[in-house]
ZANU-58852 format. One record per residue (C-alpha): residue number from 1; residue in one letter; chain; x, y, z. Coordinates in steps of 0.25 Angstrom, whole numbers, padded with zeros to 4 digits, always signed. Layout:
# ZANU-58852
{NUM, A, A, {X, Y, Z}}
...
END
This chain:
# ZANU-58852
{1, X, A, {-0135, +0381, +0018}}
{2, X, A, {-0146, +0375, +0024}}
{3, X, A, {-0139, +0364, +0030}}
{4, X, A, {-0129, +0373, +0035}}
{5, X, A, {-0138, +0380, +0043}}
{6, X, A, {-0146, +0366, +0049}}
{7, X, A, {-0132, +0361, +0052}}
{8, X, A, {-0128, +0374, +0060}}
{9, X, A, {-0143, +0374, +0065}}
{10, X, A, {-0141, +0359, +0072}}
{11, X, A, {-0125, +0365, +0075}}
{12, X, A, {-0133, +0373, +0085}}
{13, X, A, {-0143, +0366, +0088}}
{14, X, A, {-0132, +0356, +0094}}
{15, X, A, {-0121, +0367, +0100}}
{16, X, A, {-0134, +0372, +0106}}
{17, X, A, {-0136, +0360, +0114}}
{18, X, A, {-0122, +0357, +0117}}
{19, X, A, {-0119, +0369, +0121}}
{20, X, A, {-0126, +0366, +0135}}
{21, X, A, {-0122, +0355, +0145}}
{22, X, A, {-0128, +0350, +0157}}
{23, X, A, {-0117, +0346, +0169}}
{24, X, A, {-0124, +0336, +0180}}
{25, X, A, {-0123, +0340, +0194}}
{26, X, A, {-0111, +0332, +0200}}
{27, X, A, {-0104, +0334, +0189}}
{28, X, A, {-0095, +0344, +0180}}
{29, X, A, {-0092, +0344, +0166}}
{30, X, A, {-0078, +0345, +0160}}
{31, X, A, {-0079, +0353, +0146}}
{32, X, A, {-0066, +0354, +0136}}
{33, X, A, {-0064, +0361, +0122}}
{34, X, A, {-0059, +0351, +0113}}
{35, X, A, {-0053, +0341, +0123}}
{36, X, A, {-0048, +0352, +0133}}
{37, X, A, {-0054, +0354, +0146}}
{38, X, A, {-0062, +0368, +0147}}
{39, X, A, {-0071, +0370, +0158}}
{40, X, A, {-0081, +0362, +0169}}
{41, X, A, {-0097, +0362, +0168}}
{42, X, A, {-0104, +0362, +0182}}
{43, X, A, {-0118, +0354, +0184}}
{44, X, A, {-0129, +0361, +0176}}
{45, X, A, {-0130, +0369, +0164}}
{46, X, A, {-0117, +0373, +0155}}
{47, X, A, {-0114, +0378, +0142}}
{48, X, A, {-0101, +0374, +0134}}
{49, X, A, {-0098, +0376, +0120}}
{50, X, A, {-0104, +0368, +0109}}
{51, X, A, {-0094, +0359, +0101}}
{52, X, A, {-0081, +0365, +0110}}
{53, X, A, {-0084, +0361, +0122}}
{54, X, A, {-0085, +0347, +0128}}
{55, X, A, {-0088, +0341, +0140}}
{56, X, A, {-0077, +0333, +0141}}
{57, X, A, {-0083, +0323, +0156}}
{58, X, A, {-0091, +0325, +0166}}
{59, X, A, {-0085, +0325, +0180}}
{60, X, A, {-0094, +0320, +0192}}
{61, X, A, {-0090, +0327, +0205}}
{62, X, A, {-0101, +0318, +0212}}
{63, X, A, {-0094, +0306, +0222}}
{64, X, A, {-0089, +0294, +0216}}
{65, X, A, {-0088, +0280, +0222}}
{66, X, A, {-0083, +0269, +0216}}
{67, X, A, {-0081, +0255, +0221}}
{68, X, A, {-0068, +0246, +0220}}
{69, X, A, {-0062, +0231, +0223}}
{70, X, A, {-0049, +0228, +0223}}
{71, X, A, {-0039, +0220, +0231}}
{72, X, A, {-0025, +0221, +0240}}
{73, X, A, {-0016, +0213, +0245}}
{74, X, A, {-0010, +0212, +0259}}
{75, X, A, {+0005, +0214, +0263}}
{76, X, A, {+0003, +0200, +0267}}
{77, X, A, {-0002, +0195, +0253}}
{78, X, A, {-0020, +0194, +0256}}
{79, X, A, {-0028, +0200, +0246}}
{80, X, A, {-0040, +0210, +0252}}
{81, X, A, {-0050, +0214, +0243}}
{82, X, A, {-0055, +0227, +0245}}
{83, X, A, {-0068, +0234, +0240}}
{84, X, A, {-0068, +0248, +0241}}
{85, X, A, {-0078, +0260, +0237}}
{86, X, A, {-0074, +0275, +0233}}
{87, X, A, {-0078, +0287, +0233}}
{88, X, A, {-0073, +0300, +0227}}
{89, X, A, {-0076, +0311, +0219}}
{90, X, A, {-0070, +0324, +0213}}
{91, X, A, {-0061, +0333, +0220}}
{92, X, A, {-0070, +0345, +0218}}
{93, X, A, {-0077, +0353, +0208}}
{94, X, A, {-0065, +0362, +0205}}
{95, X, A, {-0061, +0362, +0188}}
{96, X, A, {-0048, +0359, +0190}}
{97, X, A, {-0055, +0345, +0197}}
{98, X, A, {-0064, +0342, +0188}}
{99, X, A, {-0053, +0344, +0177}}
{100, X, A, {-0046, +0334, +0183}}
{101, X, A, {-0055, +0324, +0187}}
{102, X, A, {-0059, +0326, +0171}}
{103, X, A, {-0047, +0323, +0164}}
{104, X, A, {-0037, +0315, +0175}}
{105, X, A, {-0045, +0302, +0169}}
{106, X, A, {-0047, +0297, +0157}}
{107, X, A, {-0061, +0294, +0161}}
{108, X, A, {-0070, +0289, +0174}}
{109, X, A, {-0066, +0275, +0172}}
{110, X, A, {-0049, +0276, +0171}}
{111, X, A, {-0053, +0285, +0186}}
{112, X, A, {-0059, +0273, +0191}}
{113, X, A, {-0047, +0264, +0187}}
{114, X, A, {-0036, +0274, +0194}}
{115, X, A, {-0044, +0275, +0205}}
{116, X, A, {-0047, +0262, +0208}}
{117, X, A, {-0032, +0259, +0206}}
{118, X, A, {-0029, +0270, +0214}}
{119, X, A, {-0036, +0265, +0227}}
{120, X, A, {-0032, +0249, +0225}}
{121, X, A, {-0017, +0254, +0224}}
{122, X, A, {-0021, +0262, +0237}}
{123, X, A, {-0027, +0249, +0245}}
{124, X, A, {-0017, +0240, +0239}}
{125, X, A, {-0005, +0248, +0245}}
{126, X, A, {-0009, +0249, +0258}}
{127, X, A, {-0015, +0234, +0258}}
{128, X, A, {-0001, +0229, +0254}}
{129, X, A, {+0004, +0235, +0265}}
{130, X, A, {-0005, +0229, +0276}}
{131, X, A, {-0008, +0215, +0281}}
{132, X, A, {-0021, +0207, +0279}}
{133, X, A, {-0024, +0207, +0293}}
{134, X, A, {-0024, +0222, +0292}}
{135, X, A, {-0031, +0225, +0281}}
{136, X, A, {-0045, +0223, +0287}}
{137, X, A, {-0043, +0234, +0299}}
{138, X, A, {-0036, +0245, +0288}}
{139, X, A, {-0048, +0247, +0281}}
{140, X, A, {-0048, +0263, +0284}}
{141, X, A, {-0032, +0264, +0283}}
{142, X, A, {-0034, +0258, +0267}}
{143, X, A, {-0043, +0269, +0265}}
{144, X, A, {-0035, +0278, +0272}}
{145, X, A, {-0024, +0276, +0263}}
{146, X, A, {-0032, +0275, +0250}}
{147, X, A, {-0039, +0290, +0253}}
{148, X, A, {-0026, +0293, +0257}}
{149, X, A, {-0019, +0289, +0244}}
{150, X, A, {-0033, +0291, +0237}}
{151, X, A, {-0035, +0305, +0240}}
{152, X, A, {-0021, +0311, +0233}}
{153, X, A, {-0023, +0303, +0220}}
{154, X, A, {-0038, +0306, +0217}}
{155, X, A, {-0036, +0322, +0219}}
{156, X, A, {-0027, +0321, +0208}}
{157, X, A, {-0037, +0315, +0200}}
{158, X, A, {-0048, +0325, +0206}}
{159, X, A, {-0055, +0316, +0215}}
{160, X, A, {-0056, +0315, +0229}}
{161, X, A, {-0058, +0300, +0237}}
{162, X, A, {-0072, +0303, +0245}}
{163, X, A, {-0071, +0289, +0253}}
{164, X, A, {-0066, +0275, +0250}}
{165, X, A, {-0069, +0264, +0259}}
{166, X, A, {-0066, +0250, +0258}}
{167, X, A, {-0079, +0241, +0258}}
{168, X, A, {-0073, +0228, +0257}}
{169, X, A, {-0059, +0221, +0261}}
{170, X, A, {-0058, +0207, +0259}}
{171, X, A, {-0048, +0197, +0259}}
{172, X, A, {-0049, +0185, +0250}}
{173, X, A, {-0057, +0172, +0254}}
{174, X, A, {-0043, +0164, +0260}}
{175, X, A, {-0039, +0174, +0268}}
{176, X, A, {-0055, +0178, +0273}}
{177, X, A, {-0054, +0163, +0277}}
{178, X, A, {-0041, +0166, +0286}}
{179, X, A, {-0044, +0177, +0292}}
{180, X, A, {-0057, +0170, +0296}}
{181, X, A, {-0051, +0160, +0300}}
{182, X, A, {-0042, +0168, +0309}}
{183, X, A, {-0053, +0176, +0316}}
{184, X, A, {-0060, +0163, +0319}}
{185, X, A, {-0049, +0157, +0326}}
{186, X, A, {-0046, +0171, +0333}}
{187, X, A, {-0061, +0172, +0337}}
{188, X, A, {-0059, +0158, +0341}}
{189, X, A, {-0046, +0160, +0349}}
{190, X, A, {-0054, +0173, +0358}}
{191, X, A, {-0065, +0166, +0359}}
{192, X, A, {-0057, +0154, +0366}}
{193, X, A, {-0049, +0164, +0373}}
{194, X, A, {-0063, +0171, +0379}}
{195, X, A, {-0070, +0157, +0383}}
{196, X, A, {-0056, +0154, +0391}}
{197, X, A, {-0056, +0169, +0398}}
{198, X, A, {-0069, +0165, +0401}}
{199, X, A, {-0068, +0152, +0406}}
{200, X, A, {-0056, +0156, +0415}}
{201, X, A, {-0067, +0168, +0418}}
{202, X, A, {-0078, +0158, +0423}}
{203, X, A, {-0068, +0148, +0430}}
{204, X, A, {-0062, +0160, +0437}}
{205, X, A, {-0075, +0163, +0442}}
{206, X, A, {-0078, +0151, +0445}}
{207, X, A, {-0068, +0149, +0454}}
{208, X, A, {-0070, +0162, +0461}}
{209, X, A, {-0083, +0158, +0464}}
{210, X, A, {-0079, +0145, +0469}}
{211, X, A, {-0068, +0151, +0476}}
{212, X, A, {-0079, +0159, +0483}}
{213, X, A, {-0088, +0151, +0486}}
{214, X, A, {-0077, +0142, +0492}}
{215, X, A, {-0074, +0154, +0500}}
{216, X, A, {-0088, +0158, +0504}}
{217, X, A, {-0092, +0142, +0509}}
{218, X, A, {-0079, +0143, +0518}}
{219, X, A, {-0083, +0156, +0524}}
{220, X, A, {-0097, +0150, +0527}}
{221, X, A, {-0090, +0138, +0533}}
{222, X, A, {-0083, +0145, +0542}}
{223, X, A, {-0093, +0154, +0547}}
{224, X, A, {-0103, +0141, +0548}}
{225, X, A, {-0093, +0134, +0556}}
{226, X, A, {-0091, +0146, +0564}}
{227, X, A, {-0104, +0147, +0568}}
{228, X, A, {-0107, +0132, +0570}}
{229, X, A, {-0093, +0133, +0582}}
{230, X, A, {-0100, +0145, +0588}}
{231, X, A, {-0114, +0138, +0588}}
{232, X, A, {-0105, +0126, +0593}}
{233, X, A, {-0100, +0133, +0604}}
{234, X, A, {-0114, +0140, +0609}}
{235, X, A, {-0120, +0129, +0609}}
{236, X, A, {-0109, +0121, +0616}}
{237, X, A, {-0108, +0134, +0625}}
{238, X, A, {-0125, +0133, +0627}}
{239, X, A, {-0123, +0118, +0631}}
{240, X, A, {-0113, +0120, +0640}}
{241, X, A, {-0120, +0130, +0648}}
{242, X, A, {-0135, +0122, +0647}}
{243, X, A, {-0127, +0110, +0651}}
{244, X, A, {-0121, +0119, +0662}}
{245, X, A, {-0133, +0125, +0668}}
{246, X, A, {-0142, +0112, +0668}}
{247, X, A, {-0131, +0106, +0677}}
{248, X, A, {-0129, +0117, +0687}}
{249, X, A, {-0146, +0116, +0687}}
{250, X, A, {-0144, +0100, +0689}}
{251, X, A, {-0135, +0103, +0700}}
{252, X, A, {-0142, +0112, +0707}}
{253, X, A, {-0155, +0103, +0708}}
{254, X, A, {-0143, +0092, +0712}}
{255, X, A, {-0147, +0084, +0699}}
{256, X, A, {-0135, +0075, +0693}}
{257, X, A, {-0129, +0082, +0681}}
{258, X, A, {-0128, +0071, +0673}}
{259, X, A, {-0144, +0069, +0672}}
{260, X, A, {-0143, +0082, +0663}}
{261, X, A, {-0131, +0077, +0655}}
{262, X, A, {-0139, +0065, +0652}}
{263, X, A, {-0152, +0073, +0647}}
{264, X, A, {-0142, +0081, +0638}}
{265, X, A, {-0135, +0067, +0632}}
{266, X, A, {-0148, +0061, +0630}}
{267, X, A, {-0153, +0075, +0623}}
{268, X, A, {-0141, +0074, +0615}}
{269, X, A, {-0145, +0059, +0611}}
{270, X, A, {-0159, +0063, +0606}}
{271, X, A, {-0152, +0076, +0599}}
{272, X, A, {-0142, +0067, +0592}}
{273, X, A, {-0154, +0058, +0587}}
{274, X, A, {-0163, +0067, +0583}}
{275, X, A, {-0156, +0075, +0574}}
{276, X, A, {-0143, +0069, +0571}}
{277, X, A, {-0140, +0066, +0555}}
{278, X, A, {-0139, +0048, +0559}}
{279, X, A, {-0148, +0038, +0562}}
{280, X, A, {-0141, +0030, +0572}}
{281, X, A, {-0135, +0037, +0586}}
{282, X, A, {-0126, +0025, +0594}}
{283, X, A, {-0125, +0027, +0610}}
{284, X, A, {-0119, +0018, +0620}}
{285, X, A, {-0133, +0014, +0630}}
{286, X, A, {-0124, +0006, +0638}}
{287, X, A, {-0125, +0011, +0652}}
{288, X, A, {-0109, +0012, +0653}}
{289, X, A, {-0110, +0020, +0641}}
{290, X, A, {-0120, +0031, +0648}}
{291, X, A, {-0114, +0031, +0661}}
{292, X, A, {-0101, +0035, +0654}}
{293, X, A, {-0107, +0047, +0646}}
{294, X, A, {-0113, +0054, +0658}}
{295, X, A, {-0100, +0052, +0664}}
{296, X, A, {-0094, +0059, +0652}}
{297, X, A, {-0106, +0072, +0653}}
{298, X, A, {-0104, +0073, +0668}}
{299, X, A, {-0091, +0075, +0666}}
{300, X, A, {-0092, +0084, +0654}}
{301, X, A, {-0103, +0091, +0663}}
{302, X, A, {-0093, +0091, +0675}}
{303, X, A, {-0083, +0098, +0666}}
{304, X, A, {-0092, +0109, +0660}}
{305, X, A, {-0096, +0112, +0674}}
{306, X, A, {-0083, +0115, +0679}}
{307, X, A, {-0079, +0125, +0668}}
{308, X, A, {-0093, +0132, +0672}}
{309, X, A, {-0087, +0132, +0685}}
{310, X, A, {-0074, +0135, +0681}}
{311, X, A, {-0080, +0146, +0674}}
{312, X, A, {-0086, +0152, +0685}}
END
């Protein structure tokens, strides 16, 4: 009787303390009587049955992230390896969710597996169905197309996909080689095809200015020799008229015209010397020689004063 009564005394003791449960925040308890589901515990304090009911899992209703790598291959046969993270969690706090999300697995592990899968059959899919060349600039499309395949699948398992995002895609070390190789050579190709544009630019220019220049000289020429015909003609015009006013002078003071002549051929001499670019002026001294160039300035001077006259 006594023992009786100790063991119904420690059957107490232990449906006392079993009788409470304490549920995390973030999560909810899933209780079942004799292997069949019953009820849901929220976060905090609860009280369930001794010895009947049992907590049968605890589902977390916090996000999850989980990482993954895997590999594709192209439509034309190059393998990308792809590392991509994650993130999702429970649909929502509803029973019927949480019922689901209990008993769809067999545990947490065989989730990981189907949705791993789930996703690499996603990626693979629409992999296959690109080129490599195109595969670098799709990253959003992918994960386009997973969510969009994603989304369906993990409600039914009571999830919903949060984010994925493709952190890694690589190809493998031959074909990061080639394609290498081939930005180099394009890099190459524009920066050729830039020094040329430029070059042509410069010679361009170049010439232009050239061309300018050429132009700008010929203007300056032909206003200099412009100017040197008018100061020409003054001064031939200043000379005619000096050499016309000195005579009418010598003739009114019935001097011989070709004493003035003379002073201006001999002051013509000493110019010649003075300043002329030579060193060696020749002249005839002979006295047929002189007599024959005042012969020639009288008759020149004769000449230029019958066109004064003439112009009178």
């Amino acid at each position: 009787m006594d023992a009786l009564l100790v063991i119904v005394f420690f059957a107490g003791i232990v449906a006392l303390f079993t009788m409470f449960v304490t549920v995390k925040q973030g999560n909810i308890a899933v209780v079942t009587v004799f292997g069949k589901y019953k009820r849901i515990l929220r976060p905090g304090l609860n009280v369930k049955t001794p010895f009947i009911e049992k907590i049968h899992s605890r589902v977390s209703i916090q996000n999850r992230s989980v990482e993954l790598e895997f590999q594709a291959t192209t439509q034309d046969q190059a393998n990308v390896n792809f590392k991509a993270m994650l993130l999702f969690a429970v649909l929502n706090q509803e029973e019927e969710t949480i019922k689901n999300v209990a008993f769809k697995f067999l545990d947490h592990q065989s989730l990981m597996v189907a949705l791993t899968r789930t996703i690499e059959g996603s990626i693979r899919s629409f992999v296959a169905t690109k080129k490599q060349s195109e595969i670098l600039s799709l990253r959003t499309e992918i994960v386009q197309e997973v969510k969009q395949q994603l989304d369906h699948t993990l409600e039914g398992w009571g999830y919903h996909l949060i984010d994925l995002q493709l952190n890694d895609i690589a190809f493998d070390d031959t074909i990061m080689k080639s394609m290498a190789k081939v930005v180099a050579s394009n890099n190459l190709r524009a920066a050729a095809e830039n020094e040329g544009q430029a070059l042509l630019i410069t010679k361009t220019k170049s010439a232009e200015a050239e061309g300018n220049a050429i132009k700008i000289a010929a203007e300056a020429e032909r206003i200099a020799s412009q100017l040197r015909g008018q100061g020409v003609a003054l001064f031939r015009e200043e000379v005619a008229k000096g050499m016309s006013q000195a005579a009418k002078e010598m003739q009114g003071a019935n001097l011989d015209a070709s004493f003035i002549l003379f002073s201006m051929w001999t002051e013509a001499i000493r110019h010649f010397a003075e300043h002329g670019q030579g060193n060696t002026i020749f002249l005839d001294g002979s006295s047929d020689s002189m007599k024959r160039t005042m012969q020639e300035l009288m008759s020149i001077s004769k000449g230029g004063f019958q066109v004064t006259e003439d112009k009178k």
